[in-house]
N, C-alpha and C positions, 0 to 999 in steps of 0.2 A: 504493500500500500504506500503509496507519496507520502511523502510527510507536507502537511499544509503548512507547517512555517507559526513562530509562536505570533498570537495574536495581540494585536497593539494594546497597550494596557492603561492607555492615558486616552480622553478625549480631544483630540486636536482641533475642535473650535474654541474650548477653554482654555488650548493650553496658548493658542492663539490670542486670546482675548489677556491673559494675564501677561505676557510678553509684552502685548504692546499697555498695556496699566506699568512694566517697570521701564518700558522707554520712554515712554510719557511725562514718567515721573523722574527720571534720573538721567536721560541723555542717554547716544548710543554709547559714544565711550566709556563713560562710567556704570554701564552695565555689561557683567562678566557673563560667560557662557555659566560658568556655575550657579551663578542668581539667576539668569533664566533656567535651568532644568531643573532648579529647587523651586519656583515659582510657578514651572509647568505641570507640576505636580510629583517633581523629585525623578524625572523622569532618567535613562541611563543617556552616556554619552553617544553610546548605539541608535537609541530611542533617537535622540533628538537629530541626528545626522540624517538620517532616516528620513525622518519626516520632514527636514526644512533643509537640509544640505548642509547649511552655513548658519553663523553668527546675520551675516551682509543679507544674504535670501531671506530670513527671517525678518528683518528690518524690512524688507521691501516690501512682502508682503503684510507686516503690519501697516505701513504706512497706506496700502489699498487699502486694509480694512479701514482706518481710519478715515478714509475720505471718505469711503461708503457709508460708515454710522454717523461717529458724531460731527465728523469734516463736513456733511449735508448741512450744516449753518450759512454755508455760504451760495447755497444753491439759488435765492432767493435774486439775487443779482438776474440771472435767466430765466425770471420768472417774467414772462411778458403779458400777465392779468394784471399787474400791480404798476404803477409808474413808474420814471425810473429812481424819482425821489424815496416812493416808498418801500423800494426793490434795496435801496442800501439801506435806509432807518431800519428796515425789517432784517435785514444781513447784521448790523449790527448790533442789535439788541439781543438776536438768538445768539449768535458770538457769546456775547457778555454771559448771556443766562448760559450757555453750555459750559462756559470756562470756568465758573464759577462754582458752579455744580458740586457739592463736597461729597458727592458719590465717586467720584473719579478726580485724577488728580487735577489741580488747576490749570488754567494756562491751555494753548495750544500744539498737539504733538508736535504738530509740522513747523510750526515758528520757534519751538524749544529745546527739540530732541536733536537737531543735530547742526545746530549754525554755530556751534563752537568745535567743530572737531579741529584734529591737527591736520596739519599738511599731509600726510600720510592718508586722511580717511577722506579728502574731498571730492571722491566720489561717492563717499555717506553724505556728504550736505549737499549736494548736487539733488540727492533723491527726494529729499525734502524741498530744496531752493525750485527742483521744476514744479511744484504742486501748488508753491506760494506763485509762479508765476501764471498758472493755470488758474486762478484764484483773482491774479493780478489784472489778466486778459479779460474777465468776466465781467468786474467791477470798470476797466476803460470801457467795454461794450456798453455795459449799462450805461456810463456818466455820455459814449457819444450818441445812442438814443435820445438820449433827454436834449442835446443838440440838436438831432435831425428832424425832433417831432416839435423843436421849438420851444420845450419846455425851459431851457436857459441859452441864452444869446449864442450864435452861432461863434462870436470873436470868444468863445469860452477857450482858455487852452486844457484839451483834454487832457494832457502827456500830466499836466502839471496836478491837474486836480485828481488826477488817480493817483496821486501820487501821493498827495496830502491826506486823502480817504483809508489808499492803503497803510501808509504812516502810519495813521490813529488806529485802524483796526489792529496790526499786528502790534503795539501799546499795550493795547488789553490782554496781550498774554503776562507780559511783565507785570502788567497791575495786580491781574487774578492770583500772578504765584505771589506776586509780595503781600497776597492777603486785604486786598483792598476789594468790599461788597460789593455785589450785583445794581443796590440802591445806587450808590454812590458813582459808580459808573453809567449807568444808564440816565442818572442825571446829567454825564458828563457827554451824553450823546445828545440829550435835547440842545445840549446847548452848541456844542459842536455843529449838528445840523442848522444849525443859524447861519452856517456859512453859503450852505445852498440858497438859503432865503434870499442874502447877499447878493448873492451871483445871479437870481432869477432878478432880481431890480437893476442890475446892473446897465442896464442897456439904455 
């Protein structure tokens, strides 16, 4: 009779899910393979090769999972039911309430986990750096919408206000880890969004 091979003894969407909860929370670098296979549920180094290759694979596909779950904050920008004013105010405020969230750790994977690596790992911040630009491209679509439909002055310069948009949203990762509330941010968005006000009178 075959021998059918011993059967996996960990669930790998959990063990998925805690991997990216300790890059989230501690950056790629400073998370070892030994903290994730104790985190994945003590899993062997056999186990873990197995099932994600590498330390880097692993990483990668956490960072898909993340866009897919709680990265969908930013979906809101392509949403074209909303305008484009209310397509960022709404991107911003689920931002703030997700990153704040004391279920999961603060802050944003993708703006935290890995824009401090060393020269050695920048194609680990690269993997991260294209999803903030993926992110980047949505939010200029949205700001040149609200140009083309008229909603702020054609002389608006797009380059620059996505710039300032993006600025302040990736902000909120630093605030949410230094411990600064949901309240207190989200007042910092009303008032923030005053600049669009600005710019729609502009003309």
């Amino acid at each position: 009779m075959a021998r059918t091979g011993r059967p996996r003894i960990f669930d790998r969407d959990e063990a998925l899910f805690q991997a990216m909860m300790l890059f989230w929370e501690q950056g790629f670098e400073a998370t070892s393979l030994l903290q994730l296979r104790a985190a994945m549920g003590d899993i062997s180094a056999a186990s873990f090769y197995a099932a994600f290759e590498s330390k880097e694979a692993l990483y990668k596909e956490v960072v898909e999972r993340y866009m897919g779950t709680f990265g969908r904050v930013t979906e809101s920008f392509s949403d074209l039911t909303l305008s484009p004013r209310e397509a960022i105010e709404t991107t911003l405020r689920s931002t703030a309430k997700m990153q704040t969230d004391s279920t999961h750790p603060s802050g944003c994977l993708i703006v935290l986990s890995a824009s401090t690596c060393s020269s050695k790992n920048n194609h680990i911040r690269d993997i991260a750096a294209e999803k903030r630009k993926l992110t980047r491209n949505r939010l200029q679509d949205c700001i040149q919408r609200a140009v083309d439909n008229g909603e702020i002055p054609a002389s608006t310069n797009v380059d620059m206000l996505t710039t300032v948009f993006d600025a302040f949203m990736q902000g909120i990762s630093t605030q949410a880890r230094d411990g600064v509330p949901f309240t207190t941010i989200d007042q910092a968005i009303t008032e923030f969004m005053g600049i669009w006000n600005l710019i729609q009178h502009s003309a």
